[in-house]
Backbone as CSV, one residue per row, in Angstrom:
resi,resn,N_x,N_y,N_z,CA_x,CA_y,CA_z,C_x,C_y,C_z
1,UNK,67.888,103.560,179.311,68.841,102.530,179.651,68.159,101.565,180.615
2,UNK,68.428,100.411,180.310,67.733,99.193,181.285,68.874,98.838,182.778
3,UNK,68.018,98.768,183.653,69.067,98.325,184.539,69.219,96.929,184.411
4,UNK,70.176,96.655,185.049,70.321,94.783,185.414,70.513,94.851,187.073
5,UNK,70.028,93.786,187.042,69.706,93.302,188.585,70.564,91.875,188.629
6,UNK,71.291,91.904,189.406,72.333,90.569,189.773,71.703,89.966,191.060
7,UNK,71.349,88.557,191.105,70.722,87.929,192.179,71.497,86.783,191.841
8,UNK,72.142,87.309,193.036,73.177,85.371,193.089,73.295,85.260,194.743
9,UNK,72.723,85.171,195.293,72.523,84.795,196.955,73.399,85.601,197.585
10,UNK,73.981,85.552,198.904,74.439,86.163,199.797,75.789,85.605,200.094
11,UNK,76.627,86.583,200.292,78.199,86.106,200.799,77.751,85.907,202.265
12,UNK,79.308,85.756,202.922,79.202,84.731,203.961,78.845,86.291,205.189
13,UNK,78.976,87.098,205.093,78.663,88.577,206.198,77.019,88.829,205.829
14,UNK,76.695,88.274,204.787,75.165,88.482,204.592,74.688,89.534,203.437
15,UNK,75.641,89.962,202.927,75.621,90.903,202.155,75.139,90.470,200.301
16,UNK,74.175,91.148,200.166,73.849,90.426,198.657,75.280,90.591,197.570
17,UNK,75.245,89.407,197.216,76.294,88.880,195.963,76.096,90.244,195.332
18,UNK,75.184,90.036,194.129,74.873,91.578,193.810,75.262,92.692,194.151
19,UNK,75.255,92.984,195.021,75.517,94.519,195.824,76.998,94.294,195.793
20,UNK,77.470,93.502,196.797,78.926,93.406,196.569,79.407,93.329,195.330
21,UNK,79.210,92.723,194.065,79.564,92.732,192.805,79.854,94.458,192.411
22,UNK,78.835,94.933,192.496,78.421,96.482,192.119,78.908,97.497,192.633
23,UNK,79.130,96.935,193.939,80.471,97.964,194.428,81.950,97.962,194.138
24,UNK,81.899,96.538,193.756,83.535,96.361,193.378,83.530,97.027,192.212
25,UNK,82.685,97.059,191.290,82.382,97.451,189.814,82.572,99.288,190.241
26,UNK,82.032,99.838,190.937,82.201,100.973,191.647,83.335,101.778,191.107
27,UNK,84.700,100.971,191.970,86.386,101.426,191.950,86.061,101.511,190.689
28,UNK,85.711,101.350,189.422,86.421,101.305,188.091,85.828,102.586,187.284
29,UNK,84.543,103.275,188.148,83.670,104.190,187.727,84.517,105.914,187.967
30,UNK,84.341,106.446,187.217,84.779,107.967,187.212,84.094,108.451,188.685
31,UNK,84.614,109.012,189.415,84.040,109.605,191.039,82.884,110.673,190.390
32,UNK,81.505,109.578,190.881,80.767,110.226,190.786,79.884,110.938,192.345
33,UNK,79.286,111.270,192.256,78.566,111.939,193.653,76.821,112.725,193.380
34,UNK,76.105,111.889,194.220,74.617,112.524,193.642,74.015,113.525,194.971
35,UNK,73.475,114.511,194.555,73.054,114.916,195.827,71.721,115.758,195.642
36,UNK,71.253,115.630,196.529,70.008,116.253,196.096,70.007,117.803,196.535
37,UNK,68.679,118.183,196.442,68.452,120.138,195.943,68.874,120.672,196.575
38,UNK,69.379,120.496,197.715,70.124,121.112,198.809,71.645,120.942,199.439
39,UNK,72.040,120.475,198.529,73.479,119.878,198.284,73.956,118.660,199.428
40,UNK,72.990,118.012,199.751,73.156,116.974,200.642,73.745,115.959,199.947
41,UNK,74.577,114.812,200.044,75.107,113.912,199.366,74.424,113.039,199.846
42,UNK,73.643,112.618,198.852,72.879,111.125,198.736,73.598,109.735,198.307
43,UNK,74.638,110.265,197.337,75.569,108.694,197.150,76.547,108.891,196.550
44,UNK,77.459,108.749,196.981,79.038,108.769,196.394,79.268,107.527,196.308
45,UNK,79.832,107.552,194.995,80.758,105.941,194.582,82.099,105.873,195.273
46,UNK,82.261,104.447,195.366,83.789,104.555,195.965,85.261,105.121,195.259
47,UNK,84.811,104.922,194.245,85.946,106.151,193.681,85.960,107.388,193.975
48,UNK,85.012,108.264,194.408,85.020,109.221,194.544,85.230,109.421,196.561
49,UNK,84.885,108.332,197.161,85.163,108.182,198.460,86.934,107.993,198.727
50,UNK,87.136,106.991,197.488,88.698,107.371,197.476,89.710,108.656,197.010
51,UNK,88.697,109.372,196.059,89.466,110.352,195.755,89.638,111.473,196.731
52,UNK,88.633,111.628,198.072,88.750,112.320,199.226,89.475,111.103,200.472
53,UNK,89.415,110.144,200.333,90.140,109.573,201.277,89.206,109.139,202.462
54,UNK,88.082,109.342,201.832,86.812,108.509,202.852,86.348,107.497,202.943
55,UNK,85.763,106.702,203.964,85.133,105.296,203.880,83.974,105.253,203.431
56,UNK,83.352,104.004,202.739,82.057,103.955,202.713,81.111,104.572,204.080
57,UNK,80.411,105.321,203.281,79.537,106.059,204.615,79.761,107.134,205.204
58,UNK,80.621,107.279,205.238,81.628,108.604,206.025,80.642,109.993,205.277
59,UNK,80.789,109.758,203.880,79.953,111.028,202.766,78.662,111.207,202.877
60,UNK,77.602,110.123,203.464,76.327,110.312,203.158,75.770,110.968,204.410
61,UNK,74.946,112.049,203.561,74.607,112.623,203.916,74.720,114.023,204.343
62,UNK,75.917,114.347,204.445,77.192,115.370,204.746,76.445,116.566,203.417
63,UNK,76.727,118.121,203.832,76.721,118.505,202.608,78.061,119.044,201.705
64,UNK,77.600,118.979,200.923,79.026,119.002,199.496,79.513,120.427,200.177
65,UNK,79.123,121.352,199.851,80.350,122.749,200.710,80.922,122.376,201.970
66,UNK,80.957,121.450,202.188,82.107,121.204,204.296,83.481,120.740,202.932
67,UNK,83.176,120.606,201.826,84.487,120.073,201.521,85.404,120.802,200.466
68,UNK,84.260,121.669,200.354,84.802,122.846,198.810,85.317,124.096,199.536
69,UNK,86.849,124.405,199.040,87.304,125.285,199.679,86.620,126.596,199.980
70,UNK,86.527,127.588,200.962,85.831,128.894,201.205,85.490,129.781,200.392
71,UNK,86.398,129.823,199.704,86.730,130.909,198.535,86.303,130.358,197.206
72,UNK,85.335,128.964,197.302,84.859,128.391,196.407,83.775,128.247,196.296
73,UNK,82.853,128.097,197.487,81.791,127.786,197.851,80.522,128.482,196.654
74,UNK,80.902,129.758,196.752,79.872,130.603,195.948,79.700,130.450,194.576
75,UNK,80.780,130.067,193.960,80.599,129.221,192.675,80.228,127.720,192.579
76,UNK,80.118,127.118,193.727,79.355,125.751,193.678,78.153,126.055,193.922
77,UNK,77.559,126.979,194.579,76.137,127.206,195.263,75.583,127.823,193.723
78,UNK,76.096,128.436,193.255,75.578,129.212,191.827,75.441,128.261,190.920
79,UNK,76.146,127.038,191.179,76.278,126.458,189.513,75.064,125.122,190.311
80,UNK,75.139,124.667,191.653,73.651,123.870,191.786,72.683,124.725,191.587
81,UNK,72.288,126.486,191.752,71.465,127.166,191.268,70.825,126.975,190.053
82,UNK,71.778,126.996,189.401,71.748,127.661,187.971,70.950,125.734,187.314
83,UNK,71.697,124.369,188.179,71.413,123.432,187.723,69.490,123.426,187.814
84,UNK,69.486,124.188,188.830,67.810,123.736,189.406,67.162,124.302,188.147
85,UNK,67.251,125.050,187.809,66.519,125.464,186.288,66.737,124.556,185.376
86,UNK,65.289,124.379,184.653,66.021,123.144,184.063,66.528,123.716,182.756
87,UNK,67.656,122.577,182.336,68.807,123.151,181.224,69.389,122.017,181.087
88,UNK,69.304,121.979,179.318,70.350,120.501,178.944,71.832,120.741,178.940
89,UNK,72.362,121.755,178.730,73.827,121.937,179.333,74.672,121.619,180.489
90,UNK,75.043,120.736,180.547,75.728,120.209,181.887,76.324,121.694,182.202
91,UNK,77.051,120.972,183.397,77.271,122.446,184.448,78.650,121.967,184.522
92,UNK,79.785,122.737,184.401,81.418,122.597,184.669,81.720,123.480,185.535
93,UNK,82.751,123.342,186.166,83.927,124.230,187.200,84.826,123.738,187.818
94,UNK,85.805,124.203,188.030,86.840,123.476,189.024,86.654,123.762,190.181
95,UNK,87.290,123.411,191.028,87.074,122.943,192.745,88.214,122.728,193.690
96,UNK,88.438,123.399,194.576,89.434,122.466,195.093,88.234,121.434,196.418
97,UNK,88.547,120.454,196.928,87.856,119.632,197.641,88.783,119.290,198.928
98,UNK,88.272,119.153,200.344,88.771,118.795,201.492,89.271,117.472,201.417
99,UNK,90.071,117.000,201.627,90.589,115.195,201.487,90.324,114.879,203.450
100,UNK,90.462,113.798,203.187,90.312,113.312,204.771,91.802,113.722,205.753
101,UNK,92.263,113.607,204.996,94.175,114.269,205.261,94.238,115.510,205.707
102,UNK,93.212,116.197,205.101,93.410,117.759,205.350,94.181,118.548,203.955
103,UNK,94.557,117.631,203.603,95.354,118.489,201.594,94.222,118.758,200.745
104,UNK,94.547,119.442,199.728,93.362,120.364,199.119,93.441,118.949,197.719
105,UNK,92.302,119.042,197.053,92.541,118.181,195.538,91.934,119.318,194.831
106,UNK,92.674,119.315,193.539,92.079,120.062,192.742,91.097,118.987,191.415
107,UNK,90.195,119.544,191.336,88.685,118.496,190.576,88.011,119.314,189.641
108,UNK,88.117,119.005,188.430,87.544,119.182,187.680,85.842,118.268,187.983
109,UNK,84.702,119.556,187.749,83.461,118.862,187.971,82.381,118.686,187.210
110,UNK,81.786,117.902,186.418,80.581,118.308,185.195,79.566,117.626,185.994
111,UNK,78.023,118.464,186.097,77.278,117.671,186.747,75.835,118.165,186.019
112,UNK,74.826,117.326,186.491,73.873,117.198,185.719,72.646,116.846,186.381
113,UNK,71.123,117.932,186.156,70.111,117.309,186.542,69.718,116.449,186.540
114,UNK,69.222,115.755,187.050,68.449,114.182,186.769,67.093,114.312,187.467
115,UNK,66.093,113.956,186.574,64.380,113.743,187.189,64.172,112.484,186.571
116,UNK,63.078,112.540,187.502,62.425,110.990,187.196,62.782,110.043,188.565
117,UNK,63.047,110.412,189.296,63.764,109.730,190.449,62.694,110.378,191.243
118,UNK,62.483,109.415,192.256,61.212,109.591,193.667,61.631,110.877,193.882
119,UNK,62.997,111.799,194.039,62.995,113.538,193.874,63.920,113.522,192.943
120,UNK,64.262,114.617,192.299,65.381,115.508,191.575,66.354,115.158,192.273
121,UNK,67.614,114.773,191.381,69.199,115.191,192.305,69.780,115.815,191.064
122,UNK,70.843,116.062,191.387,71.820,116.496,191.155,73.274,115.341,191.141
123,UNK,73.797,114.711,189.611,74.805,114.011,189.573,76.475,114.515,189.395
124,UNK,76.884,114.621,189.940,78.382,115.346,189.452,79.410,113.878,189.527
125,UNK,80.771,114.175,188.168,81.853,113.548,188.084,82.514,114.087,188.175
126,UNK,83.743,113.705,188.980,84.856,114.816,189.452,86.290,113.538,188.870
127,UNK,86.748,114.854,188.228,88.248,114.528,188.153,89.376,114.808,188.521
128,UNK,90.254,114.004,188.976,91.367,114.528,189.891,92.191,115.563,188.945
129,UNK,92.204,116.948,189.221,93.500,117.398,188.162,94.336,118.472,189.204
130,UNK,95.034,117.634,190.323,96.082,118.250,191.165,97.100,118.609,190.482
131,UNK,97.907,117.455,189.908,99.041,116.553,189.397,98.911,118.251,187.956
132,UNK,97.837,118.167,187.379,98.023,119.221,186.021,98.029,120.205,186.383
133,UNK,97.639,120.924,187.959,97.452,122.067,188.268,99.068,122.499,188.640
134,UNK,99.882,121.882,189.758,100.914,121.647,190.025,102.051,121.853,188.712
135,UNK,102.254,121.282,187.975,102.095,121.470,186.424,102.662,122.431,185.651
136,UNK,101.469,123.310,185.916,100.513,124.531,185.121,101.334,125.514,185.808
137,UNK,101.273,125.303,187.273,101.454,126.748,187.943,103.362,126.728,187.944
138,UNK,103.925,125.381,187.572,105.129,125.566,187.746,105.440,126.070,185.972
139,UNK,105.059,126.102,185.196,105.090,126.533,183.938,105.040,127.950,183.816
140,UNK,103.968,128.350,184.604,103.865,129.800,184.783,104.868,130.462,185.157
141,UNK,105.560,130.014,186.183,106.319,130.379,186.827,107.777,130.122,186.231
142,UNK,108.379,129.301,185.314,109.107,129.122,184.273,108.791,130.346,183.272
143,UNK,107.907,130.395,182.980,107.691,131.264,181.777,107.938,133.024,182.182
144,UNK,107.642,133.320,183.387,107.826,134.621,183.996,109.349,134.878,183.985
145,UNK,109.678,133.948,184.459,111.500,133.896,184.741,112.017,134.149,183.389
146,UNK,111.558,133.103,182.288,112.146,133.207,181.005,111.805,134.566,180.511
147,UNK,110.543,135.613,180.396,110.281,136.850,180.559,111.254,137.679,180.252
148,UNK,111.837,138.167,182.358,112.646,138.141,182.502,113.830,137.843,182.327
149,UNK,114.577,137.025,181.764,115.825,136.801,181.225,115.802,137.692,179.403
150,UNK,114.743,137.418,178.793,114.871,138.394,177.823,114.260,139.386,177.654
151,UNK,113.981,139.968,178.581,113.841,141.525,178.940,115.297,142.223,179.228
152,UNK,115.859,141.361,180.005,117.290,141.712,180.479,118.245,141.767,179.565
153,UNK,118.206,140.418,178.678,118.528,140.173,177.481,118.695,141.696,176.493
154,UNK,117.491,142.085,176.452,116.999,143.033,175.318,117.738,144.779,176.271
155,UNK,117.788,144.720,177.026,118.607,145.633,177.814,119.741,145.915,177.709
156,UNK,120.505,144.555,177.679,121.917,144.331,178.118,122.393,144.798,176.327
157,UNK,121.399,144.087,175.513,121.917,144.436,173.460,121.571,145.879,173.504
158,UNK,120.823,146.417,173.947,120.546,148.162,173.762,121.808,149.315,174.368
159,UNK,122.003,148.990,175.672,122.904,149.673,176.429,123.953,148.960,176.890
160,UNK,124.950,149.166,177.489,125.992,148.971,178.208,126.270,149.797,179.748
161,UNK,125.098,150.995,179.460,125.013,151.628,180.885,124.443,150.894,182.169
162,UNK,125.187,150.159,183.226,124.987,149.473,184.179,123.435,150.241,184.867
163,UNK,123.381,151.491,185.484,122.089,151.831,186.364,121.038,151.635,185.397
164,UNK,120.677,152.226,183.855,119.878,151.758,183.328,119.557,150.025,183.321
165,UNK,120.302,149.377,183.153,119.930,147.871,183.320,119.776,147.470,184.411
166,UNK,120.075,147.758,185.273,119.673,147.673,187.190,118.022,147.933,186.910
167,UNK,118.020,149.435,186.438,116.937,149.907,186.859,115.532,149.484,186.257
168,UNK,115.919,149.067,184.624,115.148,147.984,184.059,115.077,146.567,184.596
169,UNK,115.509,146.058,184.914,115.723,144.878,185.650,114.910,144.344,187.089
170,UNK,115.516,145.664,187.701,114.406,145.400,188.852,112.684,145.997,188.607
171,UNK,112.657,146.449,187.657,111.844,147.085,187.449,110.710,145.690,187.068
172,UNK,111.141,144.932,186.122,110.303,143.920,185.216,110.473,142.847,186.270
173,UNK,111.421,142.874,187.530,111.345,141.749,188.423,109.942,142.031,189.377
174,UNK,109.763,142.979,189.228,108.501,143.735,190.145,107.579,143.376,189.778
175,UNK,107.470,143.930,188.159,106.146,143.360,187.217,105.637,142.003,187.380
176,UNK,106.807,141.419,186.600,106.719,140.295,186.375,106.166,139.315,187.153
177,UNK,107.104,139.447,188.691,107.082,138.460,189.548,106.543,138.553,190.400
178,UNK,106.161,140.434,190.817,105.375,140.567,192.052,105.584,140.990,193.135
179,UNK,106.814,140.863,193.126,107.371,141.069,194.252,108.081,142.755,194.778
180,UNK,107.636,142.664,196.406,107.950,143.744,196.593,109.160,144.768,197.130
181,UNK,110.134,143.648,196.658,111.600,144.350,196.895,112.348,143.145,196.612
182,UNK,113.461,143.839,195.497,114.858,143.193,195.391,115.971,143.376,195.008
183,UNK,116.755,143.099,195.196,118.040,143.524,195.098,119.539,142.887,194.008
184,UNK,119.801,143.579,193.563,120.722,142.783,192.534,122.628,143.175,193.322
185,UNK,123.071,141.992,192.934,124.385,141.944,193.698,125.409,141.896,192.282
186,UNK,126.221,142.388,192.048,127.936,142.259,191.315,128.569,141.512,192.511
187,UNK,128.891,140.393,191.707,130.387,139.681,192.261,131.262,139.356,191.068
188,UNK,132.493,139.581,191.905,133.340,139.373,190.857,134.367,138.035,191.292
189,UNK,134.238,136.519,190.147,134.697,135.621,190.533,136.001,135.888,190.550
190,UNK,136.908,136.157,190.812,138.126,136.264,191.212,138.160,136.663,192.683
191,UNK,137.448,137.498,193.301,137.795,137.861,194.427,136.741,137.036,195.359
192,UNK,136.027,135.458,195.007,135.069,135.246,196.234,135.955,134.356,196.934
């Protein structure tokens, strides 16, 4: 791929036309982030400065685990591992990432060796997928409940003996849901 080089003089702060062009061009780019062999961040686009809620600059240099949750870290350190070998298979995983806020994002990440550059980096694109995770986990959680309702269902058509259906009942609420104690109540609408 050829680069292009934009030379149209300097805005009025001094800043090359060019450069400023290329950053505005930036916002429209998938959040990318390059970092080299040691997971140092060499250049984040501003999309990806926005998708953590950072300023230009704030990222460089910083390394990529201050922002990948704890319990994540070891699968990012494995998969820049695994990148250093070389391999035409991009590298995937999800992530959650530190925002400047302090809220977690959840990011889908594909990233990729690159040589030929004065050193090796490492390019990753991250995609925001909070919004699908959020989603996902409330689906899950729909679907357990629904479970439950025809488990109970399938109880209530078998027997008519009340402790057996209690006892099935709480039983698959346990399974199901996890939880470690609960209790089922009879009311009777006439007397509340």
């Amino acid at each position: 791929m050829e680069s292009i080089i934009i030379d149209a003089g300097v805005d009025n702060e001094g800043v090359p036309i060019g450069q400023s062009c290329l950053t505005q061009l930036e916002g429209l780019l998938t959040p990318l982030l390059i970092l080299d062999e040691n997971g140092k961040i060499q250049r984040a686009t501003a999309s990806f400065q926005q998708l953590l809620g950072y300023k230009a600059g704030d990222l460089q240099g910083q390394n990529i685990g201050d922002f990948v949750a704890p319990y994540e870290r070891q699968a990012l350190l494995k998969a820049i591992s695994a990148s250093q070998v070389e391999s035409v298979e991009p590298l995937m995983l999800e992530l959650q990432l530190l925002r400047h806020d302090g809220r977690w994002c959840d990011v889908e990440v594909q990233g990729v060796r690159v040589q030929g550059l004065p050193a090796d980096c490492l390019a990753f694109t991250f995609h925001d997928i909070t919004t699908h995770k959020r989603a996902e986990h409330k689906l899950q959680q729909r679907n357990l409940e629904l479970a439950l309702l025809n488990r109970a269902g399938q109880i209530l058509g078998a027997t008519l003996d009340l402790d057996k259906i209690f006892a099935a009942v709480l039983e698959e609420v346990h399974r199901l849901m996890g939880v470690a104690a609960c209790s089922l109540w009879l009311i009777e609408p006439e007397k509340q």
